[in-house]
C-alpha positions in Angstrom: 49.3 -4.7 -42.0 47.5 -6.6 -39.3 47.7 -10.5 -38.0 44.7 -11.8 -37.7 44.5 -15.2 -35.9 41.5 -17.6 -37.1 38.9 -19.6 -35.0 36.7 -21.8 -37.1 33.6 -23.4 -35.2 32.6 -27.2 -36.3 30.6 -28.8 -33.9 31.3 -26.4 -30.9 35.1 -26.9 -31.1 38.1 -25.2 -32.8 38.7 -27.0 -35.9 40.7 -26.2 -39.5 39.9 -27.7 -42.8 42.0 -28.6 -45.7 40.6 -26.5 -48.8 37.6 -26.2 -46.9 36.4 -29.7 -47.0 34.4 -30.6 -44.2 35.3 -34.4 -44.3 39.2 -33.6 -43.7 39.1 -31.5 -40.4 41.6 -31.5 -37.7 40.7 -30.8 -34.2 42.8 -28.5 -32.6 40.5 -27.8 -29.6 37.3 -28.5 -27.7 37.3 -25.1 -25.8 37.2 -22.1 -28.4 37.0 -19.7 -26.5 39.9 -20.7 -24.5 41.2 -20.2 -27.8 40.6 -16.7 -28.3 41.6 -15.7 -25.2 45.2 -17.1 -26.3 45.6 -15.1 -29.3 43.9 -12.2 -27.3 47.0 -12.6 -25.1 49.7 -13.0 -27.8 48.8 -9.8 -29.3 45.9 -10.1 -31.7 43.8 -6.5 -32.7 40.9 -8.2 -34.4 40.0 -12.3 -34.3 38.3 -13.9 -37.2 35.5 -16.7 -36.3 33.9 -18.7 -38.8 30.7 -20.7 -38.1 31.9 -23.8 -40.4 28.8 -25.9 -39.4 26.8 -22.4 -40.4 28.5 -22.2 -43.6 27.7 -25.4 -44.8 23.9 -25.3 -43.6 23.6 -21.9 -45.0 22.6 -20.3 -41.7 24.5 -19.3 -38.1 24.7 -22.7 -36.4 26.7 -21.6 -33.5 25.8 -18.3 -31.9 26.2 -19.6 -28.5 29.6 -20.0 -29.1 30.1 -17.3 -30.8 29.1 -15.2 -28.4 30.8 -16.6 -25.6 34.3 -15.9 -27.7 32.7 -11.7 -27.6 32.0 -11.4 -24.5 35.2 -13.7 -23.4 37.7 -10.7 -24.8 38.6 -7.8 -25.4 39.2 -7.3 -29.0 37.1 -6.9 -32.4 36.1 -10.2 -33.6 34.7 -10.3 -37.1 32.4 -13.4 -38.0 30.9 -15.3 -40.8 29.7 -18.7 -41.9 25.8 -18.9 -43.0 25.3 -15.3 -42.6 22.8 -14.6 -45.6 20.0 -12.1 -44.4 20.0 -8.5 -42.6 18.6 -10.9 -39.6 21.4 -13.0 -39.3 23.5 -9.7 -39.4 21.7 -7.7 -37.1 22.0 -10.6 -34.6 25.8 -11.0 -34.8 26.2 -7.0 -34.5 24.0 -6.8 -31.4 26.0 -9.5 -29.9 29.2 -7.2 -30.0 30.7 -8.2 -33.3 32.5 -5.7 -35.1 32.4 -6.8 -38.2 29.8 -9.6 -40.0 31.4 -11.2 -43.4 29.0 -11.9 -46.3 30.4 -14.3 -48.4 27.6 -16.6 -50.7 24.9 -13.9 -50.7 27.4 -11.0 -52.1 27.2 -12.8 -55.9 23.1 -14.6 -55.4 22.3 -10.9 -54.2 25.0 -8.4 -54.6 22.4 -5.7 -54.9 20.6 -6.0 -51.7 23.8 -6.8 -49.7 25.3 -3.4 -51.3 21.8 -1.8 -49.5 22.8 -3.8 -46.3 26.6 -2.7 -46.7 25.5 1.2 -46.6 22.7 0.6 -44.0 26.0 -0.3 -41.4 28.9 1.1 -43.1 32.1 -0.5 -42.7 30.5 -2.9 -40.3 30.2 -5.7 -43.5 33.1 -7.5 -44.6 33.0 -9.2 -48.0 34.3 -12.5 -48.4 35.5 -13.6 -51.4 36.9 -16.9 -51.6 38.3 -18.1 -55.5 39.6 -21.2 -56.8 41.5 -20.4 -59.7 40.3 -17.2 -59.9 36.6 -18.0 -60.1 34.8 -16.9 -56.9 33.4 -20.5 -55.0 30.3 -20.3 -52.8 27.8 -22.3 -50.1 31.0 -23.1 -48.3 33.0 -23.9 -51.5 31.3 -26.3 -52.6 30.0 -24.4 -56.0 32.8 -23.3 -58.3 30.9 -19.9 -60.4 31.7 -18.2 -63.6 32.2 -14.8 -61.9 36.3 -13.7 -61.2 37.1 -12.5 -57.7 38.2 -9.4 -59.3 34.7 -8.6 -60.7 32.9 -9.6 -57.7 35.3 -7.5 -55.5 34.5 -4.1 -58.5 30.5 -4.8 -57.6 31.3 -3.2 -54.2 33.1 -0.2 -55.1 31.5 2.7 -52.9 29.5 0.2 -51.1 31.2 1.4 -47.5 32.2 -2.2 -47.0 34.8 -2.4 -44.1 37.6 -4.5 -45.8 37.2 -7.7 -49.0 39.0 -10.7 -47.4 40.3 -12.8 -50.0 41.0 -16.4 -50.0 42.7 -18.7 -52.2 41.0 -22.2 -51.7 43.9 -24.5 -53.3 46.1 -23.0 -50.6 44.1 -22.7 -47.5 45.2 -25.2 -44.6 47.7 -26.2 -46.8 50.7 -23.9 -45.8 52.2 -24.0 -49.1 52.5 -20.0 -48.8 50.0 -17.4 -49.7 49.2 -16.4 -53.6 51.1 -13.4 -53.5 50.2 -12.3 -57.2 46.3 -12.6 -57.0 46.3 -11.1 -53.9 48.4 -8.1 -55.1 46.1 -7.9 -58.8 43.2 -8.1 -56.5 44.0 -5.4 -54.3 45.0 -3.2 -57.0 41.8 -3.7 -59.2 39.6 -2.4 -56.6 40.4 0.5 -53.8 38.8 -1.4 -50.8 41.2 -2.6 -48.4 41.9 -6.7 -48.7 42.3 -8.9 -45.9 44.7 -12.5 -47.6 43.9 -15.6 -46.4 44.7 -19.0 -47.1 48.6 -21.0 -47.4 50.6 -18.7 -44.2 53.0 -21.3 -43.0 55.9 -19.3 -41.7 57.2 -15.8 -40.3 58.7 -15.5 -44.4 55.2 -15.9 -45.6 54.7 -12.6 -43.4 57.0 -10.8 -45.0 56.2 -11.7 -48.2 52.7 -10.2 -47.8 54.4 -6.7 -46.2 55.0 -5.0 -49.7 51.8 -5.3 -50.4 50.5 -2.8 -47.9 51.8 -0.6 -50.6 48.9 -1.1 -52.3 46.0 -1.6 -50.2 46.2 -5.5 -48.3 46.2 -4.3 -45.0 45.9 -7.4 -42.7 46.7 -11.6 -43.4 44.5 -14.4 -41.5 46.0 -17.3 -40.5 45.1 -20.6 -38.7 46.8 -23.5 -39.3 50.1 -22.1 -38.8 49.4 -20.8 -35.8 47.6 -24.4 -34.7 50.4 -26.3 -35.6 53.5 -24.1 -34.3 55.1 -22.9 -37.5 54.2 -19.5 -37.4 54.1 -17.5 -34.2 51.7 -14.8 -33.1 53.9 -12.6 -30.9 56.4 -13.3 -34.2 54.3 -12.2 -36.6 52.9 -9.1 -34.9 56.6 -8.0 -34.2 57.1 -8.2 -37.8 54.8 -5.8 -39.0 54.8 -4.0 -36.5 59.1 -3.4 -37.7 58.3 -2.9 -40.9 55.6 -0.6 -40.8 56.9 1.2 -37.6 
């Protein structure tokens, strides 16, 4: 299992929201790239970048910064927020992105973004973001009647690189991740899951590690990481013992 540090874009600087509502945002940093550099340093394999301002206004709104944070480092850097045609895609994977998430446009269009999934095989991440279960879209702000799980089944043998799964009530919050829809998630479907949302501490880590067993094979975080109670070098240690 990987650690995978998050940079979220509002405005051109490194922000985190609470639930994803844009109105309560913290500003952690006006320099995001400086940003990425740091968890470059501290031992990140792969950074995620969201394009918040994209997300909401349903397409890329900061591709400058974006990719100033590629060509800044050295590592994969995996990106979403407004990404919702084979354009948009195209564009981030020329830039040097390793991996473009779909979130909104996997359930409005799951069979064309299947096409688009096999036409750059695991270069297409699918984001699937739930509140209680029921997958939320257009940058959470729409609740649907669609379960994660069934959304995640729709890409089976779609050659999607990994499903990273977030619970909404938890993320920001760093009340600990949801360790039992994560693990019925991963073991509904046999693509690998990314967990996002609630990390808080080096335990939350560890709580996640058993479920490598059965298929979660990294954990984003932000906040944590933004407001000191989880650190990188910790956390990468920490899988790194387990798994090693």
């Amino acid at each position: 299992m990987i650690v995978i540090p998050a940079v979220d874009i509002k405005s051109g600087k490194c922000v985190r929201l609470l639930q994803g509502r844009k109105e309560d945002v913290t500003v952690f940093s006006t320099d995001p790239v400086a940003m990425a550099r740091r968890w470059e340093e501290e031992g990140a394999e792969i950074i995620h970048v969201v394009d918040l301002d994209g997300a909401f206004e349903k397409k890329p709104r900061n591709l400058a910064t974006v990719r100033q944070i590629i060509d800044g480092t050295h590592v994969a850097i995996q990106v979403g927020g407004g990404i919702r045609d084979e354009r948009s895609i195209r564009t981030y994977l020329d830039a040097g992105a390793a991996r473009v998430i779909i979130g909104t446009e996997a359930i409005r269009d799951s069979a064309r973004i299947k096409s688009i999934c096999r036409k750059y095989p695991d270069r297409i991440v699918i984001g699937i973001d739930a509140r209680d279960g029921m997958v939320a879209i257009e940058g959470w702000t729409e609740t649907t009647r669609i379960t994660a799980v069934d959304l995640a089944r729709k890409f089976e043998d779609s050659e999607v690189a990994a499903i990273n799964f977030t619970d909404i009530h938890r993320d920001g919050m760093q009340t600990g991740p949801n360790i039992v829809a994560t693990q019925h998630l991963a073991e509904s479907v046999s693509i690998p899951i990314v967990a996002s949302g609630g990390v808080s501490t080096i335990e939350d880590i560890q709580n996640l590690l058993p479920l490598s067993d059965v298929g979660v094979v990294g954990v984003i975080t932000g906040r944590a990481l933004y407001a000191g109670t989880l650190d990188l070098k910790a956390a990468i240690a920490c899988t790194k013992t387990q798994t090693g």
